[in-house]
C-alpha positions, -999 to 999 in steps of 0.1 A, spaced: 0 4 315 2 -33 309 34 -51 292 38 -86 286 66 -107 309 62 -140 288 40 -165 288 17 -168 311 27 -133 334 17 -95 328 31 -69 346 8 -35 351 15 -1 365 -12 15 378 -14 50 391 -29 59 430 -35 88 439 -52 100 478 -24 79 494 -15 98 527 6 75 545 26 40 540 -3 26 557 -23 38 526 -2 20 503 -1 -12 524 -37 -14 520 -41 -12 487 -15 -38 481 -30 -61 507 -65 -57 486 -50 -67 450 -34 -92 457 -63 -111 474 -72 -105 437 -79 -140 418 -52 -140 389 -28 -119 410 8 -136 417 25 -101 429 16 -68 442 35 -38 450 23 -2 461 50 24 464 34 54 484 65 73 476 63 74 434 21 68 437 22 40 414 6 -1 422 29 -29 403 10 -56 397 22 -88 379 -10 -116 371 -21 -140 346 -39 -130 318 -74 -134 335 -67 -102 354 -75 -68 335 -61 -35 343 -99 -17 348 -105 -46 375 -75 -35 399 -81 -1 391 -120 -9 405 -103 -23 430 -81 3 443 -115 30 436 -135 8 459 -111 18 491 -114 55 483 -85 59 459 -87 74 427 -70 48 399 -72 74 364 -59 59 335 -37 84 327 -17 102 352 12 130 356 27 118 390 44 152 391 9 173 382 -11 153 406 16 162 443 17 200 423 -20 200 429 -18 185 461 6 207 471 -9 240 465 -43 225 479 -24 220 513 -7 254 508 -40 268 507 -57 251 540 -23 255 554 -28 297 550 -62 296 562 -57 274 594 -27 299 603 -47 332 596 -80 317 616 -54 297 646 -34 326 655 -60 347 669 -74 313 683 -42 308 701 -36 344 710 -76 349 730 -67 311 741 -36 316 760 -31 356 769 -57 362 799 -54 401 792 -68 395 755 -99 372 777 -133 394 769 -164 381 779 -176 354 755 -143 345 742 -152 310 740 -175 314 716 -153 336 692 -126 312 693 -153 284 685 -159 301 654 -126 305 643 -117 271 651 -144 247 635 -134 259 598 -98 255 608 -105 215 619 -129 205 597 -123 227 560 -85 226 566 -83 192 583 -109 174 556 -84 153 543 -74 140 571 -109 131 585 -121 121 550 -94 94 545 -103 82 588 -137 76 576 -129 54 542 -107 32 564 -128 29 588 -155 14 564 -130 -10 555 -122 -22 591 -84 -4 589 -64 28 605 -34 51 592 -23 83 609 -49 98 595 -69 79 616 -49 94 647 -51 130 634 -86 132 626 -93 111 664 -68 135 685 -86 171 667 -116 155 664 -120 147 700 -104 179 708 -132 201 690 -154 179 704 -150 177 741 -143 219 734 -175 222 720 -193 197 751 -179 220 775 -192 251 763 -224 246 758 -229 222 788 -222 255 803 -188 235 823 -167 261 810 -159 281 841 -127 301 852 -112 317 821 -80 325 834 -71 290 834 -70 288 797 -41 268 786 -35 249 819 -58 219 826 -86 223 857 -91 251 886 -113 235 908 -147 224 889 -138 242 862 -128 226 825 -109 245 794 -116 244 762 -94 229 738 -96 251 704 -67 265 697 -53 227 707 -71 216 674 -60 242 653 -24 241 659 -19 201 657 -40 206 620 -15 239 608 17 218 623 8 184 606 -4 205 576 28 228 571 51 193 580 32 176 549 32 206 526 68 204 529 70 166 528 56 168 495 78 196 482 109 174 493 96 143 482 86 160 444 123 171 447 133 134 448 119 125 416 142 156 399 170 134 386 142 111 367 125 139 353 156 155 343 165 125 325 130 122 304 135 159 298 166 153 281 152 143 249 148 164 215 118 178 203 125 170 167 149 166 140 168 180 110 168 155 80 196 154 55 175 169 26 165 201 51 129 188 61 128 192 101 104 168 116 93 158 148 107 130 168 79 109 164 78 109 130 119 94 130 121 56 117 151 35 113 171 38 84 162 78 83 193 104 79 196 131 96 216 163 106 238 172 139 250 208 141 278 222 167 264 227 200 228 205 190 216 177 208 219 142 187 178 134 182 181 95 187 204 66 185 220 60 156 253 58 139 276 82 123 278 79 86 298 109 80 314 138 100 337 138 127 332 154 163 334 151 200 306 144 219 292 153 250 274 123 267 279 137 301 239 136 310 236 102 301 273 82 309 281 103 335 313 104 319 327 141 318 351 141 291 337 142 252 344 112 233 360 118 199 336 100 169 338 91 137 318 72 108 311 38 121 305 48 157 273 43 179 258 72 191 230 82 218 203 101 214 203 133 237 241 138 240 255 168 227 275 173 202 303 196 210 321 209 174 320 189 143 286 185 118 278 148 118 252 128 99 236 104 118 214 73 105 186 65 129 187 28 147 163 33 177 136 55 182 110 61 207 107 36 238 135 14 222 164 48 225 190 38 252 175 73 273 141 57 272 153 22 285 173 40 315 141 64 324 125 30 323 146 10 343 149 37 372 112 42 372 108 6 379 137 5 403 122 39 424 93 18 424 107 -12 442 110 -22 476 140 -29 497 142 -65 520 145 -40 546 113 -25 541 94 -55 547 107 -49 591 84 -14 581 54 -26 565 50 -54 593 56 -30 620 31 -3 604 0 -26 599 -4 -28 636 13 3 650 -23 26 644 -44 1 661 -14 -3 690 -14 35 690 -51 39 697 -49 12 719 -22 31 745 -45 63 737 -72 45 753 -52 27 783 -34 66 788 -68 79 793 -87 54 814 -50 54 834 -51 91 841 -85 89 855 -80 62 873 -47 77 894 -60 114 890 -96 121 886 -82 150 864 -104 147 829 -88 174 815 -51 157 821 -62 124 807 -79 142 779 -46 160 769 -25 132 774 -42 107 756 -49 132 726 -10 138 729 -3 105 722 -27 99 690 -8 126 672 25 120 682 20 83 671 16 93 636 45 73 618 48 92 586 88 87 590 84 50 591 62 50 561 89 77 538 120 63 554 125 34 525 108 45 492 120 78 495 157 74 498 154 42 470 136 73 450 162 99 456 194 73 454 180 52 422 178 88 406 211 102 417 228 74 401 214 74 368 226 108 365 262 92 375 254 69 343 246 41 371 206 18 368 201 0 395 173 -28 389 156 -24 423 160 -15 456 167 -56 467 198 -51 450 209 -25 477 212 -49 502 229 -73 481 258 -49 480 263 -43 516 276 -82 520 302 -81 487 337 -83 500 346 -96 467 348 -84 428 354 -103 400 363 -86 366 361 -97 332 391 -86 315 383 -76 276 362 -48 271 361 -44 310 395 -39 322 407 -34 285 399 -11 259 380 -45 242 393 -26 203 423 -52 194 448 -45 168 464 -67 148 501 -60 155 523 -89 137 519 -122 118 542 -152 126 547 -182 103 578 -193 109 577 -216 78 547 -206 63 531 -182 37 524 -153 59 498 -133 31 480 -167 26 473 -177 64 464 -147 72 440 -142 43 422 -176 51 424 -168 87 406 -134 81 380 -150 59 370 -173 88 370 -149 115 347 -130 94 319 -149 101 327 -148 140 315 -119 163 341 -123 192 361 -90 195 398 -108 188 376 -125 157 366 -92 139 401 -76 143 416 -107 123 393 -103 98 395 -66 88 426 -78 77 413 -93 46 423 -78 13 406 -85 -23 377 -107 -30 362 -124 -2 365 -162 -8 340 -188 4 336 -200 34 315 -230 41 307 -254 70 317 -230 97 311 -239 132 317 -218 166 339 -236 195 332 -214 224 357 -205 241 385 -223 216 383 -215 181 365 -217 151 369 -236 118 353 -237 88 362 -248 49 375 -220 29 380 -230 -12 375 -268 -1 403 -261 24 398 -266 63 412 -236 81 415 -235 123 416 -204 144 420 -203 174 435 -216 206 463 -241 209 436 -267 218 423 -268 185 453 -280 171 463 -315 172 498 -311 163 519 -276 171 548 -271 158 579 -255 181 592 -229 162 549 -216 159 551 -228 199 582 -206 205 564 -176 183 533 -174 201 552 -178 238 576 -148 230 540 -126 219 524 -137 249 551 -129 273 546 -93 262 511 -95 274 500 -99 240 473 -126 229 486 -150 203 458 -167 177 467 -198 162 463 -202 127 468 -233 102 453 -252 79 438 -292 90 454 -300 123 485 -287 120 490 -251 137 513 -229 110 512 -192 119 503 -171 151 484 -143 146 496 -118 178 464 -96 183 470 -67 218 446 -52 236 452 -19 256 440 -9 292 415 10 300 434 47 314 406 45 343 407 9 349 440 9 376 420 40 395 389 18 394 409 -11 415 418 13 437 386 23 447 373 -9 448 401 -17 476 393 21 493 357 2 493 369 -30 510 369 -56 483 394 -88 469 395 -78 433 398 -111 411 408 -108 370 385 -136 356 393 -143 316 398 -164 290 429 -150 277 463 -170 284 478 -165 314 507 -143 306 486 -122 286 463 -120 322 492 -115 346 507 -85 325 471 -70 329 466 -79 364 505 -61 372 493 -29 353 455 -25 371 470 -39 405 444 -67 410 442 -94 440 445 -123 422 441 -135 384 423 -167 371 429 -173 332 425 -199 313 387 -199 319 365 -213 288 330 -192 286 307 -218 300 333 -222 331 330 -188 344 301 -194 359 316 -225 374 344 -201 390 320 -182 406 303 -206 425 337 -218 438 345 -184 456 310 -185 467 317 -218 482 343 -203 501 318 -180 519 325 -152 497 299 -127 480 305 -122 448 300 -95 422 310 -99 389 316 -69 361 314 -81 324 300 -72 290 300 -99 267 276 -131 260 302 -153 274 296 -131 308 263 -134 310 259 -165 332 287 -155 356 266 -123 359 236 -143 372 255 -167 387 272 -138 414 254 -120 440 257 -92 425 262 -84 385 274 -57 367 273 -50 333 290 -24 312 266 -9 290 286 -6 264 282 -44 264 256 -66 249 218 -67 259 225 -104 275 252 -97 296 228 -60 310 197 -82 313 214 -106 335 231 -82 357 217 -63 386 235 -34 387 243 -15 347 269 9 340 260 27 311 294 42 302 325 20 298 344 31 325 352 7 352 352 35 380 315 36 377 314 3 389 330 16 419 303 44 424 275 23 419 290 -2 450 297 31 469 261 50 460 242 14 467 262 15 500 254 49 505 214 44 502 211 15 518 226 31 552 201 61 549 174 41 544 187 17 579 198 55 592 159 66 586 145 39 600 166 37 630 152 76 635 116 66 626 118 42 656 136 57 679 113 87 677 81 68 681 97 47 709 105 74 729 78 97 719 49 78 731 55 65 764 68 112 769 29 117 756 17 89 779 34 106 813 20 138 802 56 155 796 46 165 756 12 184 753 -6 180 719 9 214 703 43 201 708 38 166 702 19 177 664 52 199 658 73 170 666 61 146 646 58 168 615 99 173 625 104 133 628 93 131 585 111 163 576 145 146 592 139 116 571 130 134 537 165 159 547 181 130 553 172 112 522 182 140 499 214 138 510 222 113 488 218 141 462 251 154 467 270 118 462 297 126 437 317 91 437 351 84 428 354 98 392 356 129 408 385 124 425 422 121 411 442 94 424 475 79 414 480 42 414 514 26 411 516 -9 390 527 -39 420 548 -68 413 536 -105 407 539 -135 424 540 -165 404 522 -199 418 522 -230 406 495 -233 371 463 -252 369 435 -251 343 425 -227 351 453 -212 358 450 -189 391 475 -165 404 476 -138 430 492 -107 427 506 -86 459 
């Protein structure tokens, strides 16, 4: 799959498939990106899918050559989910036979009473299907990296039962078999043992530990398939026709039932209801709708009949942009990752290496082949570092999917580690902290016409989209008149000619001249934590239009959490500074900056940064959107615009700022599993080897270890499964007293 990423970059998604091991995958992305036209490439072994961003040179048949000519399979269309099903039942299959054939192997090989004459040769037979049928794939992928010059753990599999089988099969029919009795030990005198039921039990251990890798790992992916599943089949137009979903098109009408699923985005045109948009927001309360309001495909709705008119369909549906943006973010790779990928391009070759040294060691001290043998076969298999290679794609996989369900995307897994050093949040106050729906609640002209200014107001702030702007206007009553030369002042106002007349709205910097009693008017709305609007025609300011805002019900328990979490919540916002400090009393915020014009926002978050602070920032407006790439870390509300989402790092598809607080606490979460898994991997290895080295693990135990070192990580990993985060909790938070300090512009306060 190729899609553009602007001028001169493409991005492709490729699908692998005959990756064993992280070693597999590091590889095949070392291969394309030697590629000429190739800037980027990424191999996930996890999600079995190559991301490869080059210029527009590069087609995707010549990296899928590419990855075909290594011994990977590249098809152009691929189920991920089929492709392990088939992979698992293949290894289910060699897994049964190398049981049924290796315990009568083991049972002749280590009970002397079962010891008939010829055993040997019986247990010969039962073995070699058992290590090379049932082991294929591992000595299949050995040989195709061994054409290219490179190792994985197949490699040390297919070497450590390989070399079993084959020093078994030397010794029998050299005829150096000797004393049966001391099958299972090493030597008696002259004597050497076959090592059969050796190979057989390290290829049914690493078998069974990879069968049920895979069936963990296919469990990982559940939250991103349940999400694509989530979408409707087809639809029910408003003239009776039911069609399929593909055949929808903006603009068509169509018809929501009690208990259906809504088929696509749209908007309610009639009908009232609640709706379910649990599986989506992660919100658990239905929301109550009416004509005029947005609505997502896949949510449910709960009672009412609504009619819906389509706006996005297909790959442009808010369900498909999530699936989207969690695929790419499963497919991602932590900073932390890059410690793993350095240390597993040489720890094969290392591990053959002390395989080698262990052997001609033994010999040298001992004399005793058969010791050296089984040490240095000991130490090939417990090598094997399928942890390392699962410990960070897996648990990005498993967390990335867990918090979509929460209604949480997270863009990748480098974000993970950007939240582990954020000690401070800064919020956005309207539509983040507030409900973002103003209300017009009084008019003040102290010695003006109160119906005229606010009809030429509302006529103005018709042609704005800011929030406070489109409240003002549905004020308007009657014809609309005309409005010419309008121009925007971020951040202050607006004007524009309205009947020949210039007409300012806005803040009290627009004006030139403000009168006291209009001065007095707004001051008395603002000290109710209401936002006053100046009004007037020319310079002159003659009415204040007092507009309130309500907060969010969730918004004080989100602070809350945020301080549970360890972070200096800031208020950031344009609003005036009463308005701000009455918020920041009710939510129980750190500190408050207001004040703040749109294009300085940015500029405040590069001062706390130059305080050695990290930085995230939550908004959902346009005016957010640079402060949101300006922080370490940015948030967006989805119910926000498509600027302020792209630039952010982190998106909260619901509007509810306690999500914001799960997403910190789930990227937390992850990232410690993944350094918890690791950590493991390591430890195991470390202390693994030099026990196979001294002889203290023999080859059976050391094949059931490692298969127990992955199944800790993939256990481990799936943990993060059960995260519920803190809208499941009930917490009360009581409103704290301000402190006034002495104002600047902005104007920055704390609150205590």
């Amino acid at each position: 799959m190729m899609a553009s990423m602007g001028d001169t970059s493409t991005r492709s998604d490729i699908a692998v498939e005959g990756m064993t091991c992280a070693a597999c995958a590091n590889r095949i992305q070392r291969t394309l990106t030697k590629l000429d036209g190739v800037t980027i490439a990424t191999v996930n072994f996890a999600n079995g899918r190559a991301t490869v961003m080059h210029d527009a040179s590069v087609e995707d048949d010549q990296l899928r050559e590419a990855i075909v000519r290594l011994g990977y399979e590249a098809p152009v269309t691929s189920d991920h989910d089929q492709a392990e099903q088939r992979r698992e039942a293949d290894l289910r299959r060699r897994w049964i036979v190398a049981v049924v054939l290796g315990i009568p192997v083991v049972a002749i090989s280590m009970v002397p009473p079962l010891m008939f004459d010829g055993w040997e040769w019986v247990v010969a037979v039962l073995a070699t299907p058992v290590v090379f049928w049932c082991g294929w794939g591992f000595h299949r992928a050995a040989w195709m990296n061994l054409r290219h010059g490179t190792t994985t753990m197949d490699t040390l599999v297919s070497m450590g039962t390989l070399s079993a089988w084959t020093w078994s099969t030397v010794v029998l029919i050299g005829g150096i078999g000797g004393d049966s009795t001391m099958a299972g030990s090493a030597m008696s005198g002259d004597t050497a043992h076959v090592y059969y039921e050796t190979a057989t039990v390290i290829v049914a251990l690493i078998l069974i530990g990879k069968w049920l890798e895979i069936r963990a790992k296919r469990r990982s992916g559940d939250a991103l398939r349940a999400l694509a599943d989530l979408g409707v089949r087809s639809a029910l137009l408003v003239d009776g026709t039911e069609v399929d979903i593909e055949a929808l098109t903006p603009g068509m009408r169509f018809v929501v039932r009690p208990g259906e699923k809504i088929a696509t985005d749209g908007v309610i045109v009639d009908g009232h209801s609640a709706v379910d948009a649990s599986m989506v927001t992660g919100e658990p309360v239905p929301v109550e709708v009416g004509p005029g309001d947005e609505v997502i495909g896949a949510t449910v709705n709960a009672n009412g009949s609504l009619t819906v008119e389509a706006t996005r369909v297909g790959a442009d549906t808010a369900l498909a942009q999530i699936v989207r943006l969690v695929d790419e973010a499963q497919g991602s790779r932590a900073e932390v990752q890059r410690l793993a990928d350095r240390v597993a391009a040489v720890f094969v070759p290392t591990a053959i290496g002390i395989a080698v040294v262990t052997l001609l060691a033994w010999l040298a001290i001992t004399g005793d082949v058969n010791e050296a043998f089984t040490a240095a076969v000991a130490v090939l298999i417990v090598a094997c570092p399928c942890a390392l290679g699962l410990a960070t794609p897996l648990a990005i996989m498993v967390g990335t999917g867990r918090a979509a369900q929460l209604g949480v995307i997270i863009k990748g897994g480098e974000v993970l580690e950007d939240t582990r050093r954020i000690d401070t949040i800064v919020l956005d106050k309207t539509g983040t902290v507030t409900e973002g729906k103003m209300s017009l609640v009084d008019v003040l002209a102290p010695d003006g016409d109160v119906d005229l200014l606010l009809q030429l107001a509302a006529a103005v702030e018709a042609k704005s989209e800011h929030p406070i702007a489109q409240t003002i206007a549905a004020a308007r009553r009657g014809d609309d008149p005309v409005v010419d030369h309008f121009v925007n002042r971020p951040g202050i106002g607006v004007t524009a000619t309205v009947d020949g007349v210039e007409v300012r709205v806005g803040r009290r910097q627009l004006f030139d001249t403000v009168p006291t009693a209009v001065a007095q008017s707004a001051s008395s709305a603002e000290a109710q934590g209401r936002t006053a609007v100046f009004a007037g025609r020319g310079a002159t300011a003659e009415a204040v239009l007092v507009v309130a805002d309500t907060v969010k019900a969730t918004s004080a328990e989100a602070i809350a959490a945020f301080h549970d979490l360890g972070l200096t919540v800031t208020l950031l916002t344009g609003d005036n500074a009463r308005t701000a400090r009455s918020v920041g009393r009710a939510v129980n915020v750190d500190h408050v900056i207001a004040d703040v014009l749109p294009d300085a926002k940015a500029a405040e978050i590069s001062r706390l940064q130059a305080e050695g602070r990290r930085v995230a920032m939550v908004g959902d407006g346009i005016n957010d959107a640079p402060a949101l790439a300006q922080a370490d870390l940015g948030i967006a509300l989805g119910t926000g615009t498509d600027v302020a989402i792209e630039a952010s790092d982190l998106t909260i598809v619901s509007g509810d700022l306690r999500a914001a607080a799960d997403a910190v606490a789930l990227s937390r979460r992850t990232l410690s599993t993944i350094k918890g898994n690791l950590f493991w991997a390591f430890a195991y290895n470390s202390a693994a080897i030099p026990l196979a080295a001294f002889g203290i693990l023999n080859p059976m135990i050391a094949a059931g270890a490692m298969g127990m070192s992955s199944l800790f990580v993939v256990s481990n990993s799936l943990r993060l499964r059960r995260f519920d985060g803190y809208r499941a909790k009930d917490r009360a938070v009581a409103p704290a007293p301000i402190i006034d300090t002495p104002t600047s512009e902005p104007i920055r306060e704390t609150i205590s």
